[in-house]
C-alpha positions in Angstrom: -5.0 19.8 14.1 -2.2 21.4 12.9 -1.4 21.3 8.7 2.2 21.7 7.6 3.7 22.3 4.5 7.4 22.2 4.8 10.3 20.2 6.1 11.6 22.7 8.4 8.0 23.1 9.6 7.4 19.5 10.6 10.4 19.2 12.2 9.7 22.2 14.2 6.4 20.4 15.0 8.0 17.1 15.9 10.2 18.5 18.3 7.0 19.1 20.7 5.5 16.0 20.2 6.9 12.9 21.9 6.2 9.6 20.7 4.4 9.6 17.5 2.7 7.3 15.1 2.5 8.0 11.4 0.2 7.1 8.7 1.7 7.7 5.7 -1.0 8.5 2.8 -1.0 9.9 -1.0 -4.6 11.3 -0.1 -8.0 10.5 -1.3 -8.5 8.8 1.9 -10.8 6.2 2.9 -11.9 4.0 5.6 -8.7 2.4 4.8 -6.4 4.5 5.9 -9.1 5.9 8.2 -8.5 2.5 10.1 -5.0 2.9 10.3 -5.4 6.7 12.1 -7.4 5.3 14.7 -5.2 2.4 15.6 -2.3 5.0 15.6 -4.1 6.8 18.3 -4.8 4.1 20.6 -1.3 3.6 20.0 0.5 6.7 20.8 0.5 9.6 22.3 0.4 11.6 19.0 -0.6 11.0 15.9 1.0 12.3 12.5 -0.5 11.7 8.6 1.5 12.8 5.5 -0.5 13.9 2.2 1.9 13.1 -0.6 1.2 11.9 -4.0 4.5 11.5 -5.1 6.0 11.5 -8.2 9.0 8.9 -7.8 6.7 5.9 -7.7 4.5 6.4 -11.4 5.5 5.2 -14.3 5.5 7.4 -17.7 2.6 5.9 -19.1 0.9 5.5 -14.9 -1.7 7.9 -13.4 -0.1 10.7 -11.8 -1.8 13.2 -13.4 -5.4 11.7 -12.8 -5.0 10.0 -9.4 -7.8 11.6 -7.0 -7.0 14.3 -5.4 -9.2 16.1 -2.6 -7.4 18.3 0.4 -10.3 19.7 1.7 -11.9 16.6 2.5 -9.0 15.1 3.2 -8.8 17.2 5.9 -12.0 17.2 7.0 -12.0 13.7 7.7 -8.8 13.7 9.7 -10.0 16.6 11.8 -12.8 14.4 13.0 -10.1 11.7 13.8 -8.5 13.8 16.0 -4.6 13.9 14.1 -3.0 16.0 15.4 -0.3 16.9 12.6 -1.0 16.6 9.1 2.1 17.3 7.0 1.2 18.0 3.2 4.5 18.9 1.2 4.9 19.6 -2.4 6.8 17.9 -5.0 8.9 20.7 -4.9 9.6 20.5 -0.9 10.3 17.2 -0.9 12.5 17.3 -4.6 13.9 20.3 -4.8 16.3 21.2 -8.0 19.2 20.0 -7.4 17.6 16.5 -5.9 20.0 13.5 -6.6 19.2 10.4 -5.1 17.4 7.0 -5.1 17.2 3.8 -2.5 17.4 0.8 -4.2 15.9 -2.5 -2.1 17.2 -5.5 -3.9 15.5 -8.8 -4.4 11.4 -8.1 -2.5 11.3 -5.6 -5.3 12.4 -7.6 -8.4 8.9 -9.8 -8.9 5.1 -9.0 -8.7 4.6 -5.2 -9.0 8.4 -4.7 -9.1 8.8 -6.7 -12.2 5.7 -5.0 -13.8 6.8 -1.1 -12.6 10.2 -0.6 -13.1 11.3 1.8 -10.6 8.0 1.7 -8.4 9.8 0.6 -5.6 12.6 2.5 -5.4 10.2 5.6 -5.8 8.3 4.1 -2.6 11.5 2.9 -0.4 12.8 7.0 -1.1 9.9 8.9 -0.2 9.3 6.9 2.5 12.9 6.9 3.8 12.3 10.9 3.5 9.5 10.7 5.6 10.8 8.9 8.1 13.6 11.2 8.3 11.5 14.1 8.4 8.9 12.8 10.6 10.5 10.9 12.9 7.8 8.9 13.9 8.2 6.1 16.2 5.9 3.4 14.6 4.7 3.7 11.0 1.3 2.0 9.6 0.2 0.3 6.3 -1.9 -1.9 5.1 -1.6 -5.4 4.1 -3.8 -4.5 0.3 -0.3 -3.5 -0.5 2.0 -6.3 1.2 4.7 -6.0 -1.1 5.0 -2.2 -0.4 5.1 -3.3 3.1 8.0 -6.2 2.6 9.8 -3.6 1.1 9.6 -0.9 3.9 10.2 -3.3 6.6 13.4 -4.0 4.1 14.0 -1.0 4.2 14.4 -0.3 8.0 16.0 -3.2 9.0 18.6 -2.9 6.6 19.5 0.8 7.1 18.4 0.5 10.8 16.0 3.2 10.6 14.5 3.4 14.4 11.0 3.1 13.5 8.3 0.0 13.9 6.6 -0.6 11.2 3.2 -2.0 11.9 0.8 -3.6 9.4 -2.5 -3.6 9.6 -5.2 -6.0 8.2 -7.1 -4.8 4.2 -10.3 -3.1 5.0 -12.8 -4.5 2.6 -16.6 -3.4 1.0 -19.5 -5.8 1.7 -18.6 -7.9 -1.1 -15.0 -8.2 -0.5 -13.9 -5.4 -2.7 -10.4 -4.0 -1.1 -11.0 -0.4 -0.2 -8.4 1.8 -2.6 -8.2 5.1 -4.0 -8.3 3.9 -7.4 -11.7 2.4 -7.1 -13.3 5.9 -7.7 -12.3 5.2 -11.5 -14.5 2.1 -11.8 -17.6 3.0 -14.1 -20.7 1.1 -12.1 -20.0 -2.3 -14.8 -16.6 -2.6 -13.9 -17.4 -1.6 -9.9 -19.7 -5.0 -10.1 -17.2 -7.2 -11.6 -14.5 -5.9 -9.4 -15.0 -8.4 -6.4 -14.0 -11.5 -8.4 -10.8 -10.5 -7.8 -11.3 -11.2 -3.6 -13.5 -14.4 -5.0 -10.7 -15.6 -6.9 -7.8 -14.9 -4.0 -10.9 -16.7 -1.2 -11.1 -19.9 -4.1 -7.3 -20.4 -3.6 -7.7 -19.9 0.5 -10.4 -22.1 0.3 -8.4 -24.6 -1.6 -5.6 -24.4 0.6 -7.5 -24.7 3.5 -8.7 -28.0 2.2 -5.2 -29.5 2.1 -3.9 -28.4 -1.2 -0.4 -27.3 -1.3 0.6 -27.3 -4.6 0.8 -23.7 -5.7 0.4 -24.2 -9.8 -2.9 -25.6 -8.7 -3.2 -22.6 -6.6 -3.0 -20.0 -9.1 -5.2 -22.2 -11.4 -8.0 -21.4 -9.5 -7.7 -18.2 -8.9 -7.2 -17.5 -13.2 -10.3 -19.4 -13.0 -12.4 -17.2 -11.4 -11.3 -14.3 -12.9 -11.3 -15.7 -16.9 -15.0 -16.4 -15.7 -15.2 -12.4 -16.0 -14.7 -10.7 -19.2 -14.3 -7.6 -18.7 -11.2 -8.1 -16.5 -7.6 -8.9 -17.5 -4.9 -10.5 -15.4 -1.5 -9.3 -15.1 -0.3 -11.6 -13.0 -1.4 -14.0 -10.1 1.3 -15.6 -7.9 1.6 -17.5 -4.7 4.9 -17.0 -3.0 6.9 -17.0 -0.9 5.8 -14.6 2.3 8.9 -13.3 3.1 11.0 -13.0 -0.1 8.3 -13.0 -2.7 9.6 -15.7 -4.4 7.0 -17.9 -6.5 6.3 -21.1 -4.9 6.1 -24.7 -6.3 4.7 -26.2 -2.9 3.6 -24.3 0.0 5.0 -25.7 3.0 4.6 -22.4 5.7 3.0 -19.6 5.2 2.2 -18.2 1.4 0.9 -14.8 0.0 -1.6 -15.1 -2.4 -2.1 -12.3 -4.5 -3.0 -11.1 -8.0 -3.0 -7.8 -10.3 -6.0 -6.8 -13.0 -6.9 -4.3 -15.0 -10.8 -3.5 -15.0 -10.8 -1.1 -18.4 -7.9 1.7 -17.5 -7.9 0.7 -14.1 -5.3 -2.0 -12.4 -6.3 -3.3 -9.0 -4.5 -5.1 -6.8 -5.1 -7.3 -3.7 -3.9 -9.8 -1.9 -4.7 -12.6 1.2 -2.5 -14.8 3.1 -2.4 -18.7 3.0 -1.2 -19.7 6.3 -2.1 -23.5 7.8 
């Protein structure tokens, strides 16, 4: 496995290396994105992860400073997948001083997380675009935990027809339904046991739908249920919309994306499930 910390370096590395899958990462990793390194590899005949926490995508008053950070074992775990390129820049060697520009992806990024983090997305839609450019990879995976993220990338390429596929893969989960995220490892053990009403409350509006309801108010009515059942947990929003443009919904009539945010204490968690008949 070979680690790289600069542009010119990856590129160098790229040359050599045919077609490539990339899982793009801001570290920490977990089975999650574990999942999506071995389905690049059965996929490929390389396979490329980038290390990035980057700075474009936080919010004054978000978590940059404390996110989890662990190279070593990031490392270490990738080693024993088999990658065979990790690329690991700094903020530095991916902004550098005189750094001037920004990709803005209209509408997907105006609602849900877009309308709660100003600028997330067009932090997100650049750094990605930058990898991509960089990397040169020709499919790219994510996972569906963030499906607005991954609206926006696929935005993102087929608007600037960026030669890349962009695959995404199904959320990786705990035993009690509890989407696998970096962010978890900020739960105290209370708010770690009330964090799976949030994938009870997303499965009570599957399991409405599946039962022939359709109207969406009803919908997110039972997901707030679920989740005003638990006090420590506080809802920022809960939506179901549109798949495709993320527009909220007053009947669903194809397919839907049900999907919520909370804040357990400090922490915000998001998730997500598809309603599809």
């Amino acid at each position: 496995m070979k680690v790289i910390h600069t542009v010119a370096e990856m590129r160098a590395a790229r040359a050599g290396a045919g077609d490539l899958g990339l899982v793009p990462t801001m570290g920490y990793l977990h089975e999650g994105h574990l999942s999506l390194v071995r389905r690049a590899k059965t996929e490929g005949a390389a396979t490329a992860v980038s290390i990035f926490v980057n700075p474009t995508q936080f919010g004054p008053n978000e978590d940059l400073g404390r996110y989890p950070r662990d190279l070593p074992r990031d490392l270490g775990l990738l080693e024993a997948e088999g990658v065979d390129l990790v690329f690991v820049p700094d903020a530095a060697e991916m902004y550098p001083p005189d750094f001037d520009a920004r990709i803005e992806i209209g509408g997907v990024t105006e609602v849900l997380e877009g309308a709660v983090r100003p600028g997330h997305f067009a932090g997100v839609a650049t750094v990605v675009a930058k990898l991509f450019n960089i990397v040169q990879p020709t499919r790219a995976y994510f996972g569906q935990k963030d499906a607005q993220q991954s609206v926006v990338i696929r935005k993102l390429v087929r608007d600037l027809d960026l030669p890349v596929e962009v695959i995404v893969a199904p959320t990786v989960r705990e035993a009690d339904g509890l989407a696998l995220s970096s962010r978890n490892s900020y739960l105290t053990p209370d708010q770690r046991a009330a964090a799976p009403a949030i994938y009870r409350a997303l499965s009570a509006a599957r399991d409405r739908f599946a039962g022939g309801e359709r109207d969406a108010e009803a919908l997110r009515e039972a997901m707030r249920a679920v989740i005003a059942a638990e006090p420590q947990m506080r809802i920022d929003y809960v939506s179901v919309a549109d798949a495709q443009t993320l527009r909220e919904l007053a009947a669903v009539q194809g397919q839907a994306l049900a999907s919520m945010a909370v804040r357990l204490g400090t922490t915000r968690l998001i998730d997500n499930l598809v309603l599809s008949a």
